[in-house]
C-alpha positions as semicolon CSV with decimal commas, in nm:
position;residue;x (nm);y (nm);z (nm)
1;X;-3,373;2,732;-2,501
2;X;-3,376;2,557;-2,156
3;X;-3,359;2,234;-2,297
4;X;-3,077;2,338;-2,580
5;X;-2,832;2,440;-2,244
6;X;-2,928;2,070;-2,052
7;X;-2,846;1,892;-2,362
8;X;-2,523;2,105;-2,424
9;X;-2,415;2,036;-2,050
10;X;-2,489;1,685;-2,156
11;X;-2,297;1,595;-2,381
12;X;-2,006;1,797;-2,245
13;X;-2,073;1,577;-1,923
14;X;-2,030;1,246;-2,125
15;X;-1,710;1,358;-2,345
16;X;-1,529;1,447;-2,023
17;X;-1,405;1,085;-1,943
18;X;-1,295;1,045;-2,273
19;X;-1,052;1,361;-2,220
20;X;-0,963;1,241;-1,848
21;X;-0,840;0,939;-1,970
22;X;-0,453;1,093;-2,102
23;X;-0,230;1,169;-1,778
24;X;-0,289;1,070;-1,392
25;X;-0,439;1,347;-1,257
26;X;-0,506;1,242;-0,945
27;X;-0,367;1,442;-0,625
28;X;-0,003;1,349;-0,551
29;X;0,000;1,283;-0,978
30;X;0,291;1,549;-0,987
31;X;0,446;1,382;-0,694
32;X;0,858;1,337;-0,782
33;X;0,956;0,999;-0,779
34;X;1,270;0,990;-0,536
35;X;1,550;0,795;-0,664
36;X;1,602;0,604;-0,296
37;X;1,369;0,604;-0,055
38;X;1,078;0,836;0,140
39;X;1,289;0,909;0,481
40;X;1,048;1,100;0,647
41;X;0,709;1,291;0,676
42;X;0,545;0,945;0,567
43;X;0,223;1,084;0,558
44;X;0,205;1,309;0,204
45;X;0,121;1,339;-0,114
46;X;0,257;0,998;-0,281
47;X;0,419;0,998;-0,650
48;X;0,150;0,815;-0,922
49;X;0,407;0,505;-0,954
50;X;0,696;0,300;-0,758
51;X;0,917;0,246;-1,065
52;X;0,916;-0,124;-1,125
53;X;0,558;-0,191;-0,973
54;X;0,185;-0,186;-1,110
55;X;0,012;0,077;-0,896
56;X;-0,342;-0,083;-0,918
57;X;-0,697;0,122;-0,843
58;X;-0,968;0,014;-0,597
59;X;-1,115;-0,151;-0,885
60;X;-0,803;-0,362;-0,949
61;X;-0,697;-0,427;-0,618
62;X;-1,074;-0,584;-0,515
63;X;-1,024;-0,804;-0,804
64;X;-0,649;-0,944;-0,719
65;X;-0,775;-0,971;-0,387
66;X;-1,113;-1,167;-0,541
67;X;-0,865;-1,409;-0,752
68;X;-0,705;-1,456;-0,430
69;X;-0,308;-1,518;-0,571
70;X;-0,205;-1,220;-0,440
71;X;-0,036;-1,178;-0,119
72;X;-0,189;-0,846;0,012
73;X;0,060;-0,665;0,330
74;X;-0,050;-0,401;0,501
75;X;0,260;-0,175;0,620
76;X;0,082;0,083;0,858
77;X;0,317;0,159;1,140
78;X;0,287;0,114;1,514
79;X;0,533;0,142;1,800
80;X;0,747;-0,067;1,973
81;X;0,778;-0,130;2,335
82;X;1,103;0,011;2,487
83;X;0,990;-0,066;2,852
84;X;1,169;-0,339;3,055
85;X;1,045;-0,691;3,008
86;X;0,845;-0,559;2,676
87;X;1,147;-0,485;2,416
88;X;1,091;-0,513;2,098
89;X;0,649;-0,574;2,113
90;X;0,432;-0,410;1,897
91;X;0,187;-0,172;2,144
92;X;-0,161;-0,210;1,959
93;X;-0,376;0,069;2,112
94;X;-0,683;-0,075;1,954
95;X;-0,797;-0,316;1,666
96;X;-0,627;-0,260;1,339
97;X;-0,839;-0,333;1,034
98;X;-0,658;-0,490;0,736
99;X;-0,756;-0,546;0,370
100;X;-0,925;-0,931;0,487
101;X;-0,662;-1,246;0,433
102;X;-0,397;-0,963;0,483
103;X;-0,050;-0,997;0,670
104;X;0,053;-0,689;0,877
105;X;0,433;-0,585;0,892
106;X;0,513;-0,288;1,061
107;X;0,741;-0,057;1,008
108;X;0,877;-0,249;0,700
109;X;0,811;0,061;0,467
110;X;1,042;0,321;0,690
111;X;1,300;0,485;0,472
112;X;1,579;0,310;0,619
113;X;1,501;0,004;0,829
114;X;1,680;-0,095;1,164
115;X;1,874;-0,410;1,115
116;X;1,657;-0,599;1,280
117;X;1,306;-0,506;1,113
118;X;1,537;-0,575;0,768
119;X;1,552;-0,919;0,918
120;X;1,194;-0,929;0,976
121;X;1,101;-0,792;0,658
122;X;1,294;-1,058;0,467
123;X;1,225;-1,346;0,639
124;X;0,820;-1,228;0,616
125;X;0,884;-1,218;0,282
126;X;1,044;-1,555;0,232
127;X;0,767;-1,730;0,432
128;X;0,481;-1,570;0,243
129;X;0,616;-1,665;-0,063
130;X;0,789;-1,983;0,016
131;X;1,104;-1,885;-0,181
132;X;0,931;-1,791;-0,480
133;X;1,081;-1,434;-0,560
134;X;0,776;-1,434;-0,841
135;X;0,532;-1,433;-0,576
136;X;0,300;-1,158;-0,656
137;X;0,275;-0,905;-0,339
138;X;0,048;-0,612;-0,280
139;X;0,186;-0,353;-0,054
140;X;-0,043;-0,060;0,103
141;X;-0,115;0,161;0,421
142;X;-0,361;0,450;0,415
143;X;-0,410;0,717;0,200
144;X;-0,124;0,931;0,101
145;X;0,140;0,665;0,261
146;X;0,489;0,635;0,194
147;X;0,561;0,367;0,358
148;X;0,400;0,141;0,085
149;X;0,561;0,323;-0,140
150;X;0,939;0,219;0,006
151;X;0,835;-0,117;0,107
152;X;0,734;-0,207;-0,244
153;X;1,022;-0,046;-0,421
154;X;1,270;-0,249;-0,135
155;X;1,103;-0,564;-0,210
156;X;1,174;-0,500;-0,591
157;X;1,533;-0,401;-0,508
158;X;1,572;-0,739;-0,346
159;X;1,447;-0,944;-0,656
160;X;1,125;-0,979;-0,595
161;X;0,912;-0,934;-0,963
162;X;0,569;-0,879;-0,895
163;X;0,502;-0,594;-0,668
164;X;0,129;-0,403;-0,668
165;X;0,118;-0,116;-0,502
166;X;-0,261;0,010;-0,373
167;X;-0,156;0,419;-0,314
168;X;-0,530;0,460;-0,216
169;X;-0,488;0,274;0,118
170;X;-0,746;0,115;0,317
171;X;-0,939;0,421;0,407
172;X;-1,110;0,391;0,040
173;X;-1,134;0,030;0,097
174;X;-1,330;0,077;0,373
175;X;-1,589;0,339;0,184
176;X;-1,677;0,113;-0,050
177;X;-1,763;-0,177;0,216
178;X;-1,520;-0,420;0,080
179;X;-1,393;-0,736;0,275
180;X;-1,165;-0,650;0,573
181;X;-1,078;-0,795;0,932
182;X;-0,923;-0,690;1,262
183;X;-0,545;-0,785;1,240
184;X;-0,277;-0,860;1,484
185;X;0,092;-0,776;1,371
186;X;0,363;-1,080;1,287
187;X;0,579;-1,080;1,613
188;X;0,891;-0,965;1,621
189;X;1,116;-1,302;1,648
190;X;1,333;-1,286;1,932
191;X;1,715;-1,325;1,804
């Protein structure tokens, strides 16, 4: 009788991927999809998708960054100096650890961006890709981010075609011992 129940709970066990496999139900699944952009509270509950990119699982984003023709930017913010003689620097409390080969653009994925990290944004973009708007990128942050959210849905609204979007965020990276480095940010040009 013991045994019947252990083989029941078996089988049950090994039929449930088979049933998971229909809808995301991951937290933040039900997540609406804004139609512009996350302008706040950018740490929540993301949506499944940014319409327009591949949202890609830990699985898929180790192996685009294996193949290695995939430019991966992290997007996690920091703040800017406002003191005199520092305008406009990134303050790095302490060492920020990046996806490895990553570039790291703050405050790129804010729901609307100052003119000047538009600028920066852009013209990161343009120099990672040399020109080539089919340049695949992969956008993330941590987990439960918006701000990879917006910046991959603004680089897609500025005809850019390949856009990945990694919603699980470097935290799961990170549990599952994957490459990664210490970053520094890409200055802030002085115009």
């Amino acid at each position: 009788m013991m045994r019947m129940g252990w083989l029941t709970a078996l089988s049950f066990l090994i039929a449930l991927p088979t049933a998971a496999a229909g809808p995301d139900t991951r937290p933040g699944s039900d997540v609406a999809v804004p139609e512009g952009y996350r302008m706040e509270h950018y740490r929540a509950p993301v949506p499944a998708e940014v319409p327009g990119a591949a949202t890609v699982t830990l699985d898929e984003a180790e192996s685009l960054h294996r193949a290695g023709t995939v430019l991966f930017i992290d997007v996690m913010k920091v703040p800017r100096a406002a003191s005199a003689g520092l305008e406009g620097k990134w303050l790095v409390a302490r060492p920020h650890v990046s996806i490895k080969g990553s570039t790291w653009l703050p405050e790129v994925g804010e729901g609307t961006l100052k003119p000047e990290i538009e600028r920066y944004f852009r013209r990161n973009l343009e120099r990672l890709t040399g020109g080539d708007s089919d340049a695949p990128l992969h956008f993330y942050c941590v987990t439960d981010c918006w701000m990879s959210w917006n910046a991959a849905k603004r680089a897609l609204s500025w005809g850019y075609g390949k856009a990945y979007w990694y919603r699980d965020g470097i935290e799961v990276w990170q549990q599952f011992d994957l490459l990664t480095e210490t970053v520094d940010p890409v200055p802030l040009p002085r115009d």
